[in-house]
C-alpha positions as CSV (number, residue, x, y, z in Angstrom):
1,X,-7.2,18.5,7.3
2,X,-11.1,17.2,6.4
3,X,-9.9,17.7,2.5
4,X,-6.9,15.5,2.9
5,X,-9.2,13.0,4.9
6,X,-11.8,13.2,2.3
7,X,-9.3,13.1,-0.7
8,X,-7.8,9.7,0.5
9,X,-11.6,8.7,1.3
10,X,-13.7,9.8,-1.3
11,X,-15.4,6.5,-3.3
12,X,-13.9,4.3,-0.5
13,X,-10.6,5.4,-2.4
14,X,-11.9,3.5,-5.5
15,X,-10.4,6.5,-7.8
16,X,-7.6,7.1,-9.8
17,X,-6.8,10.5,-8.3
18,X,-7.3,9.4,-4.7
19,X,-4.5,10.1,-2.4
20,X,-2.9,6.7,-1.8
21,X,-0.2,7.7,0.2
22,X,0.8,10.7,2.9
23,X,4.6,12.1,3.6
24,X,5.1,13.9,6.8
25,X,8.4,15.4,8.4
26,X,9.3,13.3,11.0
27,X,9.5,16.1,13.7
28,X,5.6,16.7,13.0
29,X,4.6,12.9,12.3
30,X,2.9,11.9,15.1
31,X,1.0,15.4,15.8
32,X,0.0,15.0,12.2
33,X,-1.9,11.1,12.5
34,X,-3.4,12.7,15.6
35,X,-4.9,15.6,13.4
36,X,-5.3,13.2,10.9
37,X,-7.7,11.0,13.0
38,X,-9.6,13.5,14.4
39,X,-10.6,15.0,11.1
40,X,-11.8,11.4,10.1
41,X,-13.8,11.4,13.1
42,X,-15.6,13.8,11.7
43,X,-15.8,12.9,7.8
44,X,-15.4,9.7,8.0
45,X,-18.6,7.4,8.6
46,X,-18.8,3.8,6.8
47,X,-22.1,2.3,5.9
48,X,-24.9,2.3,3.5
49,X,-23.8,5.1,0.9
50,X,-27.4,5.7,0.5
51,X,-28.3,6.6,4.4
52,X,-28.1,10.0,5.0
53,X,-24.5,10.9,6.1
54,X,-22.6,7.9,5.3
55,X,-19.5,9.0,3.9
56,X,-17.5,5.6,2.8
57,X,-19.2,2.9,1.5
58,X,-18.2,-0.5,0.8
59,X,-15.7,-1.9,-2.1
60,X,-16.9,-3.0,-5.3
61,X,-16.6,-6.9,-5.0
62,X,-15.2,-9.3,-2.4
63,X,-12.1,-9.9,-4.1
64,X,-11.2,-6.1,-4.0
65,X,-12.0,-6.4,0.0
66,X,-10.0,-10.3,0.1
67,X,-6.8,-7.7,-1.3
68,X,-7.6,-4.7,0.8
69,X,-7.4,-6.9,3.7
70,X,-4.5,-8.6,3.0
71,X,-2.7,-5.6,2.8
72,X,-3.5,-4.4,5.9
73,X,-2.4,-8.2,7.3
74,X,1.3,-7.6,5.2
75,X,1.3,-4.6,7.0
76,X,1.0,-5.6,10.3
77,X,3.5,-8.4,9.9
78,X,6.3,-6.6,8.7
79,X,5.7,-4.3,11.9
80,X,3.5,-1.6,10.5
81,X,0.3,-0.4,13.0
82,X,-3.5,0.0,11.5
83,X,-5.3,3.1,12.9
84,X,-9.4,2.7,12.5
85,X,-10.3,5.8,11.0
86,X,-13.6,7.6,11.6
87,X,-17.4,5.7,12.5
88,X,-19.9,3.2,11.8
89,X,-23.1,4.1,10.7
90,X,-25.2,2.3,13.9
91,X,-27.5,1.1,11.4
92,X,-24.9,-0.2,8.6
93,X,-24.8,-4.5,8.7
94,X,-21.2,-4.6,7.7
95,X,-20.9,-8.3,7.6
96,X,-24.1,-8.0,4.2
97,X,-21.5,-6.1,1.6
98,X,-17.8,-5.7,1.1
99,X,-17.4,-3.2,3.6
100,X,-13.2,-2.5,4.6
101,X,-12.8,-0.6,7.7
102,X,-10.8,2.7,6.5
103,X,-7.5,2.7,8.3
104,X,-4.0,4.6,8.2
105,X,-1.1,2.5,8.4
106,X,2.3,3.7,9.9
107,X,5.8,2.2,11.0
108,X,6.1,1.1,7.2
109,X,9.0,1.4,4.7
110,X,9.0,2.1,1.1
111,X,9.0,-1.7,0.4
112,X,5.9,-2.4,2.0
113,X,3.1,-3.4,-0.9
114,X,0.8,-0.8,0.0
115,X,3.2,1.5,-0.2
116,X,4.4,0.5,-3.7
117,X,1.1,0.0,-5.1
118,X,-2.0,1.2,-6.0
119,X,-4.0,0.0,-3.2
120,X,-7.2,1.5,-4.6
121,X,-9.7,1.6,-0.7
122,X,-9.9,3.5,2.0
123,X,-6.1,1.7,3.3
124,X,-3.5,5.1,3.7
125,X,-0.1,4.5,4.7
126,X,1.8,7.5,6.5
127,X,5.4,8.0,6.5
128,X,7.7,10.0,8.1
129,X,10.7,11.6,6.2
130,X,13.6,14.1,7.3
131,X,14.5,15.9,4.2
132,X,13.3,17.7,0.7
133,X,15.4,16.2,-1.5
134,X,14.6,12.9,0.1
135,X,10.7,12.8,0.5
136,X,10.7,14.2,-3.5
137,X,12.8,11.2,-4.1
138,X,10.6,8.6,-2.9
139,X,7.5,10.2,-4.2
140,X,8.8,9.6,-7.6
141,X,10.6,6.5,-7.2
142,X,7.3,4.2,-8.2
143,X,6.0,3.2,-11.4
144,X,3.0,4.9,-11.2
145,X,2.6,8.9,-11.6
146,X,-0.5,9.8,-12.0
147,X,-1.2,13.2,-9.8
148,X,0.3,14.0,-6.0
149,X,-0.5,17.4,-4.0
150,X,1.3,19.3,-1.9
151,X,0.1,20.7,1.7
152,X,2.1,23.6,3.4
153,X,1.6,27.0,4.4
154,X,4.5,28.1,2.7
155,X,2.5,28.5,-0.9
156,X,5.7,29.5,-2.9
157,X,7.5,26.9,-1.5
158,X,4.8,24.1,-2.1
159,X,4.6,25.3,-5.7
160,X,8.6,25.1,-6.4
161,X,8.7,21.4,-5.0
162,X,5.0,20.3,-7.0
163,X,7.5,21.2,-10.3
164,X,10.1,18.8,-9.1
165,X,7.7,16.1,-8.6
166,X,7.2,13.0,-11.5
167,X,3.6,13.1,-11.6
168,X,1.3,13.9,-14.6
169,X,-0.5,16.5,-11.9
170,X,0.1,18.2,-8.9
171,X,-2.5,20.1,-6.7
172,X,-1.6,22.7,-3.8
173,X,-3.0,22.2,-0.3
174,X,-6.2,21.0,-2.1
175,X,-6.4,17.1,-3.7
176,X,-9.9,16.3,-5.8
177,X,-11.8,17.1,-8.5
178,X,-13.1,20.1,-7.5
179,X,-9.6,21.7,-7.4
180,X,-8.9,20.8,-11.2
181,X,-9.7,23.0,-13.7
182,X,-11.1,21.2,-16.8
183,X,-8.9,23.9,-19.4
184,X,-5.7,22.3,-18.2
185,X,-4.9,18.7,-19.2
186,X,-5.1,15.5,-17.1
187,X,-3.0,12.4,-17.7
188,X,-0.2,10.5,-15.9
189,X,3.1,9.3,-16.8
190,X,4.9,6.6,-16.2
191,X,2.8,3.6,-15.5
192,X,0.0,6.0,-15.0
193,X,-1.3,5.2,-18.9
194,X,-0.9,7.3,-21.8
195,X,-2.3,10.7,-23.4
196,X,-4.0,13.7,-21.7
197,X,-8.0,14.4,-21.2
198,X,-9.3,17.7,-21.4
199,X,-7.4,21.0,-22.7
200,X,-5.9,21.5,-25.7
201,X,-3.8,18.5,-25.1
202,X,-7.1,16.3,-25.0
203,X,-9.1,17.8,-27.9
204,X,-5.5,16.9,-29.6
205,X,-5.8,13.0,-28.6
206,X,-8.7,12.8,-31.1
207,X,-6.5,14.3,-34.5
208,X,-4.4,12.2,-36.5
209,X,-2.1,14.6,-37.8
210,X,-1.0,14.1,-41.7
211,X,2.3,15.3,-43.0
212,X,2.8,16.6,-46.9
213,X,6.3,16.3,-47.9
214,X,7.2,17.9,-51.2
215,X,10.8,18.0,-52.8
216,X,12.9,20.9,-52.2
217,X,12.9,22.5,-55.8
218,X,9.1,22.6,-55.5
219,X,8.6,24.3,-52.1
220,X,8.4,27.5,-54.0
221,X,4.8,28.7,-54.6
222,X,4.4,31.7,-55.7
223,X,5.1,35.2,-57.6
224,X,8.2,36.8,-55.5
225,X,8.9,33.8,-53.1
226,X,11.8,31.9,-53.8
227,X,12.6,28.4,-54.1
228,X,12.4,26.8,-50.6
229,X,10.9,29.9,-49.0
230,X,7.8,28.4,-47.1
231,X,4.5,30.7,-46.5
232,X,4.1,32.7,-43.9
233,X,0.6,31.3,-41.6
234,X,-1.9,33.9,-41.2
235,X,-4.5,31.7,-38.9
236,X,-4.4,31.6,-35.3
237,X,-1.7,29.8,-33.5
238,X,-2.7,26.1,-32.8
239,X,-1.7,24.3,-29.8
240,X,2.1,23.7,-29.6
241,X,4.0,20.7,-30.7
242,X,3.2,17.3,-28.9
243,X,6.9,15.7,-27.5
């Protein structure tokens, strides 16, 4: 539970990758937000970034904090409840910086802003759902799709639904950077831009491929090989063909 805390939290949730939002069978919903907030007790501590276990800082400007709190007051007036999540540093003057209290937000729907979008702080909504097919549904049904994880104890099972999900990238009951290996490629879909880093896939972003087209009566080449035959490589395989 600290990782899922810390993936949501990590940067004040100022990241790309950051978990922005948390699906939980209904049956287990409310024992889960009572996990959840425990584990932020412990991992969670806002202040000063540069005091000695301070785990959230603030936001980057006061106009990211004016939206972050905004949220949280849409929220609350379509019926949605804020959770504070984890400390305050004693010593932190949270009035002197853009400091936003890290909360989770339940009772929301899918319309809800923070919900839809990409709240970018240390706001996380959690929602209940009842079914597979239903919770994959919703996960996907954004314009954004950049990464998502999967948490269950069930390992086969969180695997077979991270390959239904529309995301670029899926973890298994991990969610940061230091669960990614930097041979496989990153990259979103949807709104979540365009083109892969890292991998094959990446090094590939930086090659402008050029095409030599030659009529069919010359593809011939050479003593035995007849017209339209086309050599045989004898190089390594490359990487294989972008869609």
């Amino acid at each position: 539970m600290d990782r899922l805390v810390l993936a949501a939290m990590t940067t004040a949730g100022q990241v790309c990758m950051a978990v922005k939002r948390i699906y939980v069978p209904r049956a287990r919903h409310d024992r889960f937000v009572d996990a959840f907030t425990a584990a932020a007790t412990r991992v969670v501590r806002l202040g000063d970034p540069l005091v000695p276990g301070v785990s959230v800082g603030p936001v980057i400007s006061a106009e990211s904090a004016a939206r972050l709190r905004a949220l949280t007051d849409d929220s609350l007036r379509r019926g949605g409840r804020a959770v504070p999540l984890g400390t305050v540093c004693p010593s932190a003057d949270t009035s002197a910086g853009h400091f936003v209290r890290p909360v989770a937000l339940l009772g929301l729907d899918d319309r809800a802003p923070v919900v839809r979008e990409e709240q970018f702080g240390p706001l996380v909504p959690v929602l209940a759902y009842d079914g597979e097919d239903e919770v994959i549904a919703r996960a996907g049904a954004g314009e954004l799709g950049l990464g998502a994880s999967v948490w269950s104890a069930d390992e086969e099972r969180a695997f077979a639904v991270a390959r239904r999900l529309d995301a670029g990238f899926c973890f298994v009951n991990t969610h940061n950077r230091t669960g990614m290996s930097l041979r496989a490629p990153f990259g979103g879909v949807k709104r979540s831009g365009h083109g892969r880093e890292y991998g094959a896939e990446g090094l590939m972003e930086y090659v402008q491929p050029c095409v030599t087209h030659a009529p069919a009566a010359f593809r011939g080449g050479g003593a035995g090989m007849a017209p339209g035959a086309y050599p045989v490589p004898t190089g390594p395989p490359g990487p294989p063909p972008r869609e």
